[in-house]
MDTraj code that builds the backbone (N, CA, C; nanometers):
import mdtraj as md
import numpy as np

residues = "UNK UNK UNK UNK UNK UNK UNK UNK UNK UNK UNK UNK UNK UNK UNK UNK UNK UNK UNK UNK UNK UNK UNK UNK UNK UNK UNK UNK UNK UNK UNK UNK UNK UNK".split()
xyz = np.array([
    [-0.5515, 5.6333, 6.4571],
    [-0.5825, 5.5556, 6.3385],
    [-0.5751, 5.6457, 6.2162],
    [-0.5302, 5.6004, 6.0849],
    [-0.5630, 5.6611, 5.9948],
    [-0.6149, 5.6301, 5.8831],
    [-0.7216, 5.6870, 5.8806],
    [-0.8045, 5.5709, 5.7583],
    [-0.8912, 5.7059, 5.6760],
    [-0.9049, 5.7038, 5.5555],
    [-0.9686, 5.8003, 5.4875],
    [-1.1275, 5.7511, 5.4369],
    [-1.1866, 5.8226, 5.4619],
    [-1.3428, 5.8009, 5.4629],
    [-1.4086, 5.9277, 5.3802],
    [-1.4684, 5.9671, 5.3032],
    [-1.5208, 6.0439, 5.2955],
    [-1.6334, 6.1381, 5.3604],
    [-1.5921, 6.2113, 5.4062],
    [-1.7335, 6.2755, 5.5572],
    [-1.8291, 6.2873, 5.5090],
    [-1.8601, 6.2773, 5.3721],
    [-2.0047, 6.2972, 5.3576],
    [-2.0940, 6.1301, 5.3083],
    [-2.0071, 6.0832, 5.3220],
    [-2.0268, 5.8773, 5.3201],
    [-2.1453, 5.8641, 5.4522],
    [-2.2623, 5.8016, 5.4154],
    [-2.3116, 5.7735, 5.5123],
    [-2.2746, 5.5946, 5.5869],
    [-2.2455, 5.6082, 5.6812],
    [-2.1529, 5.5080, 5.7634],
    [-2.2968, 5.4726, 5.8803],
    [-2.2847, 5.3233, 5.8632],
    [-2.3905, 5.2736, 5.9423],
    [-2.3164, 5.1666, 6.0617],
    [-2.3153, 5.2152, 6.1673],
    [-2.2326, 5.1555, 6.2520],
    [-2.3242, 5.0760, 6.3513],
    [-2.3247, 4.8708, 6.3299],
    [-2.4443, 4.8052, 6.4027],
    [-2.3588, 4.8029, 6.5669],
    [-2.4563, 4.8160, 6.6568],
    [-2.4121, 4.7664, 6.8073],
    [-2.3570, 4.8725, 6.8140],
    [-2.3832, 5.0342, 6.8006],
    [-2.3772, 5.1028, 6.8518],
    [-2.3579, 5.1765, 7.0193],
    [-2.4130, 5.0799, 7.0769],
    [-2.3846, 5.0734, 7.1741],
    [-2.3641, 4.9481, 7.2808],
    [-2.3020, 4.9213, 7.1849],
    [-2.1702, 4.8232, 7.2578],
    [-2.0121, 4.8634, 7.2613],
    [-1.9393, 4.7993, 7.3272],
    [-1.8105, 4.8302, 7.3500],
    [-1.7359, 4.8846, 7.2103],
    [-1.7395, 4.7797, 7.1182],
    [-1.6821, 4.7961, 6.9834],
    [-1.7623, 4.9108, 6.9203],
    [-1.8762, 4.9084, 6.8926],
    [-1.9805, 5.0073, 6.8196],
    [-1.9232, 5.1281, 6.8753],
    [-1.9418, 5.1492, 7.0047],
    [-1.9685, 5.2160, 7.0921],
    [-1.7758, 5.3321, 7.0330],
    [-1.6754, 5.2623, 7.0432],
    [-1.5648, 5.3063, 7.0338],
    [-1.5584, 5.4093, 6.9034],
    [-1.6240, 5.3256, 6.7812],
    [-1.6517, 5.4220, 6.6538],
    [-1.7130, 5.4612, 6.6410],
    [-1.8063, 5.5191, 6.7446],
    [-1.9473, 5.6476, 6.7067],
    [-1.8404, 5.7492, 6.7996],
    [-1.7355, 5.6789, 6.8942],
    [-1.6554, 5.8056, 6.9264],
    [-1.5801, 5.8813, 6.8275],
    [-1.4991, 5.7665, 6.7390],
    [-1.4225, 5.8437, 6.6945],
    [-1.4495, 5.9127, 6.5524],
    [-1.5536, 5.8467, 6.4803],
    [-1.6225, 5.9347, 6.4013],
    [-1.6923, 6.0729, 6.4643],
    [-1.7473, 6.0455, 6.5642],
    [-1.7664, 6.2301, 6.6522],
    [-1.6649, 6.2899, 6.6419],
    [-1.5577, 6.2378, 6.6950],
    [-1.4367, 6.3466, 6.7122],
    [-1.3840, 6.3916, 6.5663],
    [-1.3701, 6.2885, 6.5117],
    [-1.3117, 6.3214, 6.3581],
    [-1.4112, 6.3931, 6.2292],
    [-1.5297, 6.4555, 6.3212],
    [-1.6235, 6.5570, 6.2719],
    [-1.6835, 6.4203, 6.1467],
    [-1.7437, 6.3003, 6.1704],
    [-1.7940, 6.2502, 6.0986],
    [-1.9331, 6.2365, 6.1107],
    [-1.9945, 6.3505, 6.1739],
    [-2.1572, 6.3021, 6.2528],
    [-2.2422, 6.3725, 6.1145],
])
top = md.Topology()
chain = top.add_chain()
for i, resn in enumerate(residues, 1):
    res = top.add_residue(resn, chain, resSeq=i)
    for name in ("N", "CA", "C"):
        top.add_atom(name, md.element.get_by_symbol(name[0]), res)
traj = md.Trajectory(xyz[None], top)
């Protein structure tokens, strides 16, 4: 994906742990967004 975000944006992601949630707390980890 490529999408520009600012890393220091605080990003509130609901259903976190659900399938969908769950997919973008990955890829914000990987893409050093924690």
């Amino acid at each position: 994906m490529k999408y520009s975000f600012n890393k220091d944006t605080k990003i509130y992601v609901a259903g976190h742990k659900g399938l969908i949630g769950s997919a973008f707390m990955r890829f914000f980890e990987n893409n050093d967004y924690t």
